[in-house]
C-alpha positions, 0 to 999 in steps of 0.5 A: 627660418627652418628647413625640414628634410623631404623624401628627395635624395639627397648626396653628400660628398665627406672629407676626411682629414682626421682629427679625434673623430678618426684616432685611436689608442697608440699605446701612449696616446690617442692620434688619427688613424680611421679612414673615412669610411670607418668614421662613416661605418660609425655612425648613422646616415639620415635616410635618403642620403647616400655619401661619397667618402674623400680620404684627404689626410688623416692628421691630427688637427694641431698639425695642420697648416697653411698648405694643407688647408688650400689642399682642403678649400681645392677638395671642397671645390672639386666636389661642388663642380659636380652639380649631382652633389647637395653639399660637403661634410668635413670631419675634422680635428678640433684644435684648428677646426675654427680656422680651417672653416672660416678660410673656407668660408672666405673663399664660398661661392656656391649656395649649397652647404659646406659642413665640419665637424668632429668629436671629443672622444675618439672613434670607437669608444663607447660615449664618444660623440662623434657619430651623433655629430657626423649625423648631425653635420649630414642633416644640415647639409642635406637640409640648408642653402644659402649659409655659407661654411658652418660648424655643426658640434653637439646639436648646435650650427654656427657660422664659421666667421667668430666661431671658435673652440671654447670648451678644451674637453666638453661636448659642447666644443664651440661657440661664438663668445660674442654672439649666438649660434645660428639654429639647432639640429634635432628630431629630423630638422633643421631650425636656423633663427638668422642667416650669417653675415658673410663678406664678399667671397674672395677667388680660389687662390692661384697658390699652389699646394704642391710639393716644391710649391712656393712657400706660401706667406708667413703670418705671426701671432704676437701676444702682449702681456704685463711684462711684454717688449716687442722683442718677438714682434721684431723677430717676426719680422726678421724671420720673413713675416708678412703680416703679424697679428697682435694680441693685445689686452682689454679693448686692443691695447698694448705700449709706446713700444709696441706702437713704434714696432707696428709703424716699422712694419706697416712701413716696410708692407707687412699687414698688421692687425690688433684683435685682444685676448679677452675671450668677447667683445670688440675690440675699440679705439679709446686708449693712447699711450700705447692703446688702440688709438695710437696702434690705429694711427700707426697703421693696425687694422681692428679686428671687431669681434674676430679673433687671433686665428681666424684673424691670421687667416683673414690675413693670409687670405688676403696675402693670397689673394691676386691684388697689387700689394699697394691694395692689400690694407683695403682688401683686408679691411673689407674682410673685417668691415662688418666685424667693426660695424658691429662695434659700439661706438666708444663712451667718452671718457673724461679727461680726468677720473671724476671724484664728483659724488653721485646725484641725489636722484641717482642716489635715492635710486640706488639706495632703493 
């Protein structure tokens, strides 16, 4: 698919909230500091769009948190309630980027285009790329319809679901390690070769950002490794989680002990999920002993290709979301429904390791 900009003017509402598009020098270290007209002073503007500046919060993107991302998603829809606006661009820190777009992206209703993007270098010195990628960002949503949130960094659009930060300094910051971007932004136009599978948008959240507000749920991340015991998981539990994400290795796979730890959570309501560490592919049920096959049986959820941020924030989407806590385990289920239909099915493994020799065909072929 391809959208070539016309003559038509087009409105352009940006978010600033920060990050290295906005900082500069502090004398020991870069932090956010540029308003957002002055990231926009930086940088060029497509012809026949104007824009409307929304100075949010100017932090950096390591600070964010759960609160401030809901200020963001309220920010989003009260610039899309005025229908004079062709879409939204945010700028945005890059450490936390991909989980800010995909809990925007779970909660997209409206056609028209939700943008962020950023910088690796700051504002203000002479390589940095963020005016190229701001102008970049306000191409695409001037341009597209219809693709939900996206990430537009270093010539390239992704979808906000899988994306993530893959390059810690590079220019080319993100990617989807088990898939391909969506299109390209270049000489004027915007070239897209797929549309983004997206789940089915959840409400507006009825928590309130608000200072003094409930504290909105707690969800952990729980990495497992060689010499891991769930000594963490368990406190997360003790510490108010109500939904933990297990990291596991390889496919999903962790120990006996780390399965008795989920079956003890699952029966207490807490939202357990399983993506891995391995930076592509799915996750999969194929091993016992404490693999995904036993940490499945003991209630976890799959996360496909999702990884452990967005996988948090799917959980936390669903832990805000107005449905009886009895339906909470389908409603999060339906949000990665499409990441484990996209899994392959499993190979059958033999019940014991094959010593047998290669077939003579096979042989010949290989000695070919």
């Amino acid at each position: 698919m391809e959208w070539i900009r016309d003559a038509r003017p087009r409105r352009i509402t940006l978010i600033s909230t920060g990050g290295t598009i906005a900082s500069r020098w502090q004398g020991s270290g870069y932090a956010a500091e540029a308003a957002g007209s002055d990231v926009l002073d930086a940088a060029a503007v497509p012809e026949h769009v104007t824009v409307d500046v929304v100075d949010l919060f100017n932090v950096n993107s390591s600070r964010m948190t759960s609160v401030r991302q809901l200020t963001l998603l309220r920010a989003v829809h009260e610039a899309l309630a005025d229908p004079g606006v062709d879409g939204v661009v945010i700028t945005h820190g890059t450490d936390t980027l991909e989980e800010s777009a995909f809990f925007l992206d779970l909660h997209h209703t409206d056609p028209r285009p939700v943008v962020l993007t950023g910088a690796q270098l700051p504002i203000g010195t002479a390589d940095s790329d963020g005016p190229g990628n701001l102008y970049d960002a306000l191409q695409v949503a001037a341009s597209v319809r219809d693709l939900g949130v996206l990430v537009v960094f270093d010539g390239l659009v992704h979808p906000a679901r899988g994306t993530v930060k893959t390059q810690t300094l590079a220019a080319d910051a993100f990617s989807d390690p088990s898939a391909r971007h969506l299109g390209k932004v270049g000489f004027g136009r915007v070239d897209t070769r797929q549309e983004p599978e997206r789940t089915a948008p959840l409400p507006l959240p009825a928590a309130s950002a608000e200072p003094g507000a409930a504290a909105l749920p707690r969800v952990d991340v729980i990495t497992h490794h060689s010499d891991a015991d769930p000594l963490l998981f368990r406190a997360a539990l003790a510490a108010g989680a109500q939904g933990i994400v297990l990291v596991a290795t390889g496919a999903g796979n962790a120990t006996p002990e780390f399965v008795e730890a989920v079956r003890e959570a699952v029966a207490r309501g807490v939202l357990v999920t399983v993506t891995t560490r391995v930076p592509a592919g799915p996750v999969a049920e194929i091993y016992t002993g404490g693999g995904a096959v036993d940490l499945v049986a003991a209630g976890a959820l799959l996360t496909g290709t999702l990884r452990a941020a967005q996988t948090r924030v799917a959980v936390l989407a669903t832990l805000l979301a107005e449905v009886p806590p009895a339906q909470r385990t389908e409603l999060l289920r339906a949000l990665l429904a499409h990441e484990a239909s996209e899994q392959p099915a499993p190979t059958p493994l033999p019940e014991e390791p094959s010593l047998l020799p290669v077939p003579e065909p096979l042989a010949a072929e290989s000695a070919a």
